[in-house]
FILUMNU-316168 format. One line per field, with one value per residue (C-alpha): residue number from 0; residue in three letters; z, x, y. Coordinates in Angstrom, 1 decimal. Each point is the difference from the previous one (the first is absolute). Layout:
# FILUMNU-316168
seq (NUM/...)
type (ALA/...)
up (Z/...)
east (X/...)
north (Y/...)
END
This chain:
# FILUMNU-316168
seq (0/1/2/3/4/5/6/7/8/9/10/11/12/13/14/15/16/17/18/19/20/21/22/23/24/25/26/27/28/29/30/31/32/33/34/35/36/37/38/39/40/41/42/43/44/45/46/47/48/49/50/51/52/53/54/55/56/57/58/59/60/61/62/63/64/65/66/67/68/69/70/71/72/73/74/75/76/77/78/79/80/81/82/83/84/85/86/87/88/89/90/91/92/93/94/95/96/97/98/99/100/101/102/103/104/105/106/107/108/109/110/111/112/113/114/115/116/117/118/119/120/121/122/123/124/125/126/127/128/129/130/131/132/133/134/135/136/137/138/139/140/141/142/143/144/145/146/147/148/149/150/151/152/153/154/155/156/157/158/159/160/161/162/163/164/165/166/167/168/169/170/171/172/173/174/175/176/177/178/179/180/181/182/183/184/185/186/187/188/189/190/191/192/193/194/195/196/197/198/199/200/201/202/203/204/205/206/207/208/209/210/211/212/213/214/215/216/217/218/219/220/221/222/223/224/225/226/227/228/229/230/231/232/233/234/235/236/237/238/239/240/241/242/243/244/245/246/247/248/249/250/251/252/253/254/255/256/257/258/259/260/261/262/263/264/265/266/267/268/269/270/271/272/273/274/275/276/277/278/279/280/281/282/283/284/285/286/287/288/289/290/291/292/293/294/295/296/297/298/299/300/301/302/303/304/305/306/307/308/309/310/311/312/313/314/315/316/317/318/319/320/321/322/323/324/325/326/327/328/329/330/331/332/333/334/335/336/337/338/339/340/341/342/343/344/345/346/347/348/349/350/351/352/353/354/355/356/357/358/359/360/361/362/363/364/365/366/367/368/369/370/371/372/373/374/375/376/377/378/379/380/381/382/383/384/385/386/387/388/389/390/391/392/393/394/395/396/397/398/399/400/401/402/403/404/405)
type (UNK/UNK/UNK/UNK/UNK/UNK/UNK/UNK/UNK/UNK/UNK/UNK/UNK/UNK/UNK/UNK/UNK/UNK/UNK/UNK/UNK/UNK/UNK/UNK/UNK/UNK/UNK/UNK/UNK/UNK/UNK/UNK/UNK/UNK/UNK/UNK/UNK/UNK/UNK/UNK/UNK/UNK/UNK/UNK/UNK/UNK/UNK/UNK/UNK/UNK/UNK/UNK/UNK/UNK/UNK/UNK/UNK/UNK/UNK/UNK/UNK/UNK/UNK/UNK/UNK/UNK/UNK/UNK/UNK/UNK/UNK/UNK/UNK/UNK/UNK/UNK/UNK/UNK/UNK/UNK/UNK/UNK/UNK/UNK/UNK/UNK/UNK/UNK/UNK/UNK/UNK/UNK/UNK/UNK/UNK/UNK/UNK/UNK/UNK/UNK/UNK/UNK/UNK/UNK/UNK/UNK/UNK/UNK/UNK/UNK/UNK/UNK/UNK/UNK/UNK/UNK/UNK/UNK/UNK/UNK/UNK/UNK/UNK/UNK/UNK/UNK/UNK/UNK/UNK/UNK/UNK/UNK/UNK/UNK/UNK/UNK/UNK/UNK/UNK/UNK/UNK/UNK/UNK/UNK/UNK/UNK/UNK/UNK/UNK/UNK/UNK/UNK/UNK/UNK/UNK/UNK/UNK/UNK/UNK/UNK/UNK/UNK/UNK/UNK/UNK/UNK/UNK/UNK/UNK/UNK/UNK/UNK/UNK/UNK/UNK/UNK/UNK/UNK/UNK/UNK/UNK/UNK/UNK/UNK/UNK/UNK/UNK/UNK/UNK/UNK/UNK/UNK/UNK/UNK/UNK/UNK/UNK/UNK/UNK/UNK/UNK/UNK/UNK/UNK/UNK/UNK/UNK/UNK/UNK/UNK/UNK/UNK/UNK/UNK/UNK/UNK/UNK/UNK/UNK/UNK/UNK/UNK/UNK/UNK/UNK/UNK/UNK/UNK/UNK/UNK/UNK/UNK/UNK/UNK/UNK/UNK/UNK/UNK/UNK/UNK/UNK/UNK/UNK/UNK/UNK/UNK/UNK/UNK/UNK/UNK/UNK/UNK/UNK/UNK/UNK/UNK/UNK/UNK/UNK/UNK/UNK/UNK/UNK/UNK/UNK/UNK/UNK/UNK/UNK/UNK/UNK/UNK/UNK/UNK/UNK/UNK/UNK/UNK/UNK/UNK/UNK/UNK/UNK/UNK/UNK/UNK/UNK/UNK/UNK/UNK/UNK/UNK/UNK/UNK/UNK/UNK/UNK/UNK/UNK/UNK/UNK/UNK/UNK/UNK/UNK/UNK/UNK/UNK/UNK/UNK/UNK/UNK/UNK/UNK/UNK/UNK/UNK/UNK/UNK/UNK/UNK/UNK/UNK/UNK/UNK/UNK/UNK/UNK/UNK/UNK/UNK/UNK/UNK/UNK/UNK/UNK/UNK/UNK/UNK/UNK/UNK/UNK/UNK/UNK/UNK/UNK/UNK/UNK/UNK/UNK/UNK/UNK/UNK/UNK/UNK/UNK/UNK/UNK/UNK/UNK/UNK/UNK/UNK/UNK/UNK/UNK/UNK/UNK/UNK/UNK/UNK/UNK/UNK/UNK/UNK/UNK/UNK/UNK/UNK/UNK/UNK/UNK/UNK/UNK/UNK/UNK/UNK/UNK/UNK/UNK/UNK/UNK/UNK/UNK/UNK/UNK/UNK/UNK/UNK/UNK/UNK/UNK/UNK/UNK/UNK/UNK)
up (24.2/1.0/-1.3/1.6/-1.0/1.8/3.0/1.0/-1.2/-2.5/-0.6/-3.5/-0.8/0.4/-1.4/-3.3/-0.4/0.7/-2.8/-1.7/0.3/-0.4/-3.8/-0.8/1.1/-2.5/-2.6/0.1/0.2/-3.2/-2.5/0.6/-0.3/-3.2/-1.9/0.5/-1.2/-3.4/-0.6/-2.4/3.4/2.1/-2.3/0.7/2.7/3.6/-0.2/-3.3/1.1/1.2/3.6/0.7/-1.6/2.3/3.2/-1.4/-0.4/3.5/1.7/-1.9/0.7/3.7/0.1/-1.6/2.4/3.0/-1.2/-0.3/3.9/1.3/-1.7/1.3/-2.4/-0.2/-1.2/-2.9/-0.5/-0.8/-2.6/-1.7/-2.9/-1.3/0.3/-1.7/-3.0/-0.3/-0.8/-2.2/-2.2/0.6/-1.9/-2.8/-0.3/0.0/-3.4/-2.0/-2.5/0.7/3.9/0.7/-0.8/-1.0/0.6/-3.6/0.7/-0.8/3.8/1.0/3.5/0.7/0.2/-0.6/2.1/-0.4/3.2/0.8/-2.4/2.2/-0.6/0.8/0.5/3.1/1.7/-1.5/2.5/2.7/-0.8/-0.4/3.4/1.9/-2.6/0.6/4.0/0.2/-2.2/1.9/3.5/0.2/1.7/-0.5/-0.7/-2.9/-1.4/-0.2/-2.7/-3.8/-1.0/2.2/-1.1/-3.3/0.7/1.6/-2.9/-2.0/2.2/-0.7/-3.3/-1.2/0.5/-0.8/-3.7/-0.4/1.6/-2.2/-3.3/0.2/0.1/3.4/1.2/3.2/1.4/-1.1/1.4/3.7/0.4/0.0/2.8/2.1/-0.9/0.9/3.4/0.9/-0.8/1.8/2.9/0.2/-0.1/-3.6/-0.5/-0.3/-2.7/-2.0/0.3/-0.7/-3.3/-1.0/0.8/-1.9/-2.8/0.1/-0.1/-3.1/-1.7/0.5/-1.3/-3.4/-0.3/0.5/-2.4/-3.0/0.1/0.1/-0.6/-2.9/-3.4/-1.9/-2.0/2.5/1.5/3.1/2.8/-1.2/1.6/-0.6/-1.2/2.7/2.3/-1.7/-0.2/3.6/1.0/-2.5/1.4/3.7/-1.4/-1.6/-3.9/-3.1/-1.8/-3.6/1.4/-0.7/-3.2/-3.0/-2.1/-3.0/2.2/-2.2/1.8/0.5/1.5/2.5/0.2/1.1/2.5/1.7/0.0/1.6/2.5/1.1/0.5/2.2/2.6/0.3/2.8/2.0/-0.2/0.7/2.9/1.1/-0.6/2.3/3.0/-0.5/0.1/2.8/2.4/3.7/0.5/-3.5/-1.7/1.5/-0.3/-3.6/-0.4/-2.1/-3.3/-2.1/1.2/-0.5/-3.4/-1.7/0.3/1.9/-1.9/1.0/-1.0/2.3/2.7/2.3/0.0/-1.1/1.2/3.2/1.3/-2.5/1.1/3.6/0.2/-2.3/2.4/3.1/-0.5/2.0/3.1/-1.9/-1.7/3.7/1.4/-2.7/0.7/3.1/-0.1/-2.3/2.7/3.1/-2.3/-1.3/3.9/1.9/-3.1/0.9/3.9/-0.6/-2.1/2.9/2.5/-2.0/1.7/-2.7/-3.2/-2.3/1.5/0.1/-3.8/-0.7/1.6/-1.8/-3.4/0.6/1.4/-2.6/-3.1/1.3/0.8/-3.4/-1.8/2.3/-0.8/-4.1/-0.3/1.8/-1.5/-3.8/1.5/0.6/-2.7/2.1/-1.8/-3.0/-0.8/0.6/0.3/4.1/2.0/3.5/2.5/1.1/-1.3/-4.1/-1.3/-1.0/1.4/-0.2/1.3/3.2/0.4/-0.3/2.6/2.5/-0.1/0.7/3.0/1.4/-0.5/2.4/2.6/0.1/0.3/2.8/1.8/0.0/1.1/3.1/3.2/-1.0)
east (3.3/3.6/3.0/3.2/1.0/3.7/-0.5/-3.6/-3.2/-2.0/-3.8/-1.6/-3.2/-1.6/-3.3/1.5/1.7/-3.0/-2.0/2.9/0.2/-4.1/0.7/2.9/-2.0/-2.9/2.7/1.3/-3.5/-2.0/3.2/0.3/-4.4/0.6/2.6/-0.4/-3.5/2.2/1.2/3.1/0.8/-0.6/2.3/2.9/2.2/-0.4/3.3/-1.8/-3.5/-0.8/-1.5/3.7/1.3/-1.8/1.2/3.4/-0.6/-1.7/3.5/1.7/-1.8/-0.4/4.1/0.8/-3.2/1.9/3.4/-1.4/-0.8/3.5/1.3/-1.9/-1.9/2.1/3.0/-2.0/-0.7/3.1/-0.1/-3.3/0.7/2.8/-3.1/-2.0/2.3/1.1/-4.1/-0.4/2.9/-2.2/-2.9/2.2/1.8/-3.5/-1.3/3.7/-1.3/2.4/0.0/-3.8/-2.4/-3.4/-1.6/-1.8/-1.8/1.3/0.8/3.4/0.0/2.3/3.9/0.5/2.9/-0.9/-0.8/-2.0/-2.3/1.1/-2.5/1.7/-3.2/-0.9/3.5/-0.1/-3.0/1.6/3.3/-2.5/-1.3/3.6/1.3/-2.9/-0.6/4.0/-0.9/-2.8/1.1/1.9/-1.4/-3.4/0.7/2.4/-3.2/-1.8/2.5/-1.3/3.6/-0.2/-3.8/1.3/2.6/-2.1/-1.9/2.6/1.0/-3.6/-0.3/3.2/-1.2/-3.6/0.8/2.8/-2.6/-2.5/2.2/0.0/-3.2/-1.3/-2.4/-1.3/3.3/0.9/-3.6/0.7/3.2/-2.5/-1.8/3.3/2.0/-3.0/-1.0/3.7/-0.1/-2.6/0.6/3.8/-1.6/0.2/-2.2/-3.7/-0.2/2.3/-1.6/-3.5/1.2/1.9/-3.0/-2.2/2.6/0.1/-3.7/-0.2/2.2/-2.4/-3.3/2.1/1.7/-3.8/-1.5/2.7/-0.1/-3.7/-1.9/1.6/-0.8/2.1/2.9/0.3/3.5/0.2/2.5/2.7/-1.0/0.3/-3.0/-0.1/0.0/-2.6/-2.0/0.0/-1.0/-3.4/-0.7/-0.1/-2.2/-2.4/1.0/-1.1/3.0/-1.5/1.0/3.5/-1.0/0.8/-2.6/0.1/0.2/-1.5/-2.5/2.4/2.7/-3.1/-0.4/3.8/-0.6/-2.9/1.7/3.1/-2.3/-1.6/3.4/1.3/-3.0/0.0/3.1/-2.3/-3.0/1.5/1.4/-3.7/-1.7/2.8/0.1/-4.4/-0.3/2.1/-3.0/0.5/2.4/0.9/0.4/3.1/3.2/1.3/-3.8/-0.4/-1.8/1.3/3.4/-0.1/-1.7/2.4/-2.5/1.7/3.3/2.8/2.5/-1.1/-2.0/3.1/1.0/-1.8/-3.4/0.7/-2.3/-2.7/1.2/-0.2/-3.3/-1.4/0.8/0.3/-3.4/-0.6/2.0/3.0/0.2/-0.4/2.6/2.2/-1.0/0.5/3.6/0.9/-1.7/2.2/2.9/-0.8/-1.3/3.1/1.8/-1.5/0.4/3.8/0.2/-1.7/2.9/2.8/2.7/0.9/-1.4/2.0/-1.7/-3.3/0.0/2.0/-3.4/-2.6/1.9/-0.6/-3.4/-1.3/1.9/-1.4/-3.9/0.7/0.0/-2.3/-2.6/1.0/0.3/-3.6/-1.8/0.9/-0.9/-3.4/0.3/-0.3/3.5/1.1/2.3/3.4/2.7/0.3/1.2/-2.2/3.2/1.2/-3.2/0.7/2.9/3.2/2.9/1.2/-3.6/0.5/3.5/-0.7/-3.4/2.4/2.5/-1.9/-2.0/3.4/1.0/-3.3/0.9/3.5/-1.3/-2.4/3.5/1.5/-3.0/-0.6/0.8/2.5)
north (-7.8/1.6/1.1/0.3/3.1/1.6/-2.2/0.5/-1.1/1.5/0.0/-0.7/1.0/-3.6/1.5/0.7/-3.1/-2.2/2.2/-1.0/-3.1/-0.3/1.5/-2.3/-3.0/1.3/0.7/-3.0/-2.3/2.1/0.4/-4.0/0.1/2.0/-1.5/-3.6/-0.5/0.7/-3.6/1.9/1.5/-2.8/-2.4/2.4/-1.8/1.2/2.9/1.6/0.5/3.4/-0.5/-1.3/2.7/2.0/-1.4/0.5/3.9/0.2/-1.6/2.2/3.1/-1.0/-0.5/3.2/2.1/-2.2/1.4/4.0/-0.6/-0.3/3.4/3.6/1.4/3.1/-1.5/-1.8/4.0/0.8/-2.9/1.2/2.7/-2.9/-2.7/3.0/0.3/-3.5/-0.6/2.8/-1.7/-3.5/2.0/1.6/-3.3/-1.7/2.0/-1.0/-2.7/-3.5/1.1/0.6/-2.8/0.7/-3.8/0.3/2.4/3.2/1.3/-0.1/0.0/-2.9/-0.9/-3.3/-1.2/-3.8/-1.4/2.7/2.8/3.3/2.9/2.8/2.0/-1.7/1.0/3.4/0.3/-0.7/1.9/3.2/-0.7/-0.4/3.5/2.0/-0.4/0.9/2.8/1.5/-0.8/3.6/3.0/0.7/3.7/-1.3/-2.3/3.7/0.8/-0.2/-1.7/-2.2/-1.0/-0.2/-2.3/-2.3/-0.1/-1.1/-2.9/-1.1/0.7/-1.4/-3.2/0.5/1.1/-3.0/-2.5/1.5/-0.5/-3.5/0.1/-0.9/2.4/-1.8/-0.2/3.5/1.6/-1.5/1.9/3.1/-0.5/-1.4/3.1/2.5/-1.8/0.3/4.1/0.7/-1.8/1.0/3.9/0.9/3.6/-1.8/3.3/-1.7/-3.6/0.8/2.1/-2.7/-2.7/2.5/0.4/-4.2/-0.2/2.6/-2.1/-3.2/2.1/1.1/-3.4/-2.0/2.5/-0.4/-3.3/-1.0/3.4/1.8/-1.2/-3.0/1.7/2.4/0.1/-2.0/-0.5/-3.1/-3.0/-3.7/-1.6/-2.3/3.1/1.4/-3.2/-0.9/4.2/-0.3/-3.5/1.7/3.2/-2.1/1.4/-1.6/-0.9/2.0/3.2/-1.2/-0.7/2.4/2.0/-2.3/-3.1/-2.8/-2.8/-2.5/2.4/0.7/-3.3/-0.6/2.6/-1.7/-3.7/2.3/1.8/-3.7/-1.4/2.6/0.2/-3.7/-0.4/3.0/-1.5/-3.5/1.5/1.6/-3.2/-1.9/2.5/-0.2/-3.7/-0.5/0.6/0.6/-3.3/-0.7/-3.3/-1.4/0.2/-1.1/-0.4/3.0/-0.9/3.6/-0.7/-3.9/-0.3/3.2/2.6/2.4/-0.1/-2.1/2.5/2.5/-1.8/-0.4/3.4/2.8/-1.5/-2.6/2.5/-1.4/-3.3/-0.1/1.6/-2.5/-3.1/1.9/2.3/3.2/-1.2/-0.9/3.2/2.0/-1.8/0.8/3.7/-0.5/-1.2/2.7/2.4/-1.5/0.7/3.4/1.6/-2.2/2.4/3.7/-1.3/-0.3/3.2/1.6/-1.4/0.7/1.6/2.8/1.0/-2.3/-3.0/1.5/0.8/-3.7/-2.1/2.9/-0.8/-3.6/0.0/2.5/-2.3/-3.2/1.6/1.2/-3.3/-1.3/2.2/-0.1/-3.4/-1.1/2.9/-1.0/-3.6/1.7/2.3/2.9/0.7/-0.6/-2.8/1.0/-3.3/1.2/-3.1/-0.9/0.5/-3.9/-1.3/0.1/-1.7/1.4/0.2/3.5/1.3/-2.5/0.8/3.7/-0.7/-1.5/2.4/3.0/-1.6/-0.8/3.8/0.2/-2.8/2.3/2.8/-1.3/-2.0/3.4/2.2/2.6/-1.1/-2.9)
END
């Protein structure tokens, strides 16, 4: 594929794009699988159900990713702390009861503008990615600076705290490893990063311990319940421990219907990924996802993963792997041949952000993480996580048009 692009021609990275297009196909085929064995969802007319939805956000996202290619990277640079700011008002705007909506839950993670539930989180992401490559593209000897550490701190942890408030830890906990990948590789002290890591990693051990180790009544870290709930359903905690002192029977009892409920979308999710075999069932075939086992609520976005390898098996989970591989090396291979620093920290950003929910959002499908509300990049549904997908892998194809040598 080619762009014309001042008068000559201009290469894509074809590889990319058909990984791409591979994922949007699968998008497209298992949100239609898992929503339309509901018949409420099926009975919707053809505009309102959510696999056309999804096609809509992937046109979208592919026109906006098309429109990124025609200007240089460097000049969207210039543009990034304004994107930066304008998201951190998203996030503030986002927690202001009236503006923010919390879908019934208690989160509020979501603007409603109507035609469209904009979740400012997802773009905050991205605006990080554009503010902080801008950021740390400056001299290398000015990165050895502890101000200038500090302050790139802050442009992480800005958003981080904000995303954190609403609450939404998943999407708050991926900017860590985005920001941190882009430090080290734009030359940040490693002294620096590996006491910060360590500092990080502290902060885990004494946050794990107060919440499940020290006795009930002790004081313990703020949290939602739901927070809480979905941590001591990934460590394997009885639910008593939560439980105060004088805690009568049927309070334990409460506890134990509470702990049942909340392990049941996890081991749903085990039991679909297990019984899909080597070759699955067959698509739309998939008896947990068919007969409401595997909850409808959640079985087109946070676990499609659960989904697919349930009436794809073994190979249709590696070839999902795989895509996401083409995507993620075709990623480092354009950060490699970036012309300057910018671009090279631009495409790590984005490779490291989408590995990131990759790698969250399959694990809690495995429960080798805990559940965490983590979209699967172009294969869950939602049209700010697609949008947001889409934009950042046409940062890449940019970067890749604008590259050494060209």
């Amino acid at each position: 594929m080619n762009l014309q692009y001042h008068d000559q021609t201009v290469r894509v990275d074809r590889l990319q794009l058909a990984a791409l297009a591979g994922l949007m196909f699968i998008g497209t085929a298992f949100v239609y699988s898992a929503t339309m064995a509901n018949l409420n969802a099926a009975s919707l007319p053809w505009y309102d159900q959510s696999w056309v939805r999804q096609i809509l956000w992937y046109v979208l996202g592919l026109g906006a990713g098309a429109a990124l290619c025609v200007v240089d990277y460097n000049l969207l640079a210039r543009w990034s702390y304004v994107a930066y700011w304008a998201a951190i008002l998203t996030l503030v705007a986002v927690l202001i009861p009236k503006i923010g909506s919390t879908h019934g839950w208690g989160a509020r993670r979501w603007i409603d503008l109507g035609f469209f539930q904009f979740q400012p989180s997802e773009f905050a992401k991205l605006a990080f990615i554009l503010a902080a490559a801008n950021f740390l593209s400056r001299p290398v000897d000015e990165l050895r600076q502890s101000a200038i550490f500090w302050k790139g701190l802050g442009l992480l942890f800005l958003p981080f705290i904000l995303i954190l408030k609403e609450p939404d830890l998943g999407s708050a906990l991926v900017l860590l490893p985005t920001g941190l990948m882009m430090m080290l590789v734009a030359g940040t002290p490693r002294s620096y990063l590996i006491r910060l890591t360590g500092l990080v990693g502290l902060l885990g051990v004494l946050f794990v311990t107060d919440v499940f180790f020290l006795p009930a009544g002790w004081w313990q870290i703020p949290m939602q319940p739901y927070q809480r709930n979905r941590l001591a359903v990934y460590f394997g905690c009885d639910y008593t421990h939560f439980a105060p002192p004088n805690a009568t029977p049927a309070e334990l009892q409460s506890l134990h219907r509470q702990e049942l409920a909340d392990v049941y979308n996890v081991r749903q999710a085990l039991i679909s990924v297990g019984s899909g075999g080597l070759t699955g069932k067959g698509w739309r075939q998939g008896t947990q996802n068919a007969l409401g086992y595997l909850p409808r609520a959640v079985a087109h976005n946070d676990f499609i993963f659960s989904v697919i390898a349930e009436e794809e098996g073994f190979v249709g989970s590696v070839t999902v792997l795989a895509l996401y591989a083409v995507v993620l090396f075709t990623g480092l291979r354009t950060a490699g041949q970036a012309r300057d620093r910018l671009g090279k920290l631009v495409a790590v950003g984005a490779v490291t952000l989408i590995f990131s929910h990759v790698f969250i959002n399959i694990g809690m499908n495995i429960r080798i993480m805990p559940i965490a509300g983590v979209p699967l990049p172009l294969l869950s549904y939602g049209g700010s996580s697609v949008l947001v997908s889409l934009i950042a892998l046409g940062l890449m194809q940019n970067i890749y048009i604008h590259r050494k040598g060209y």
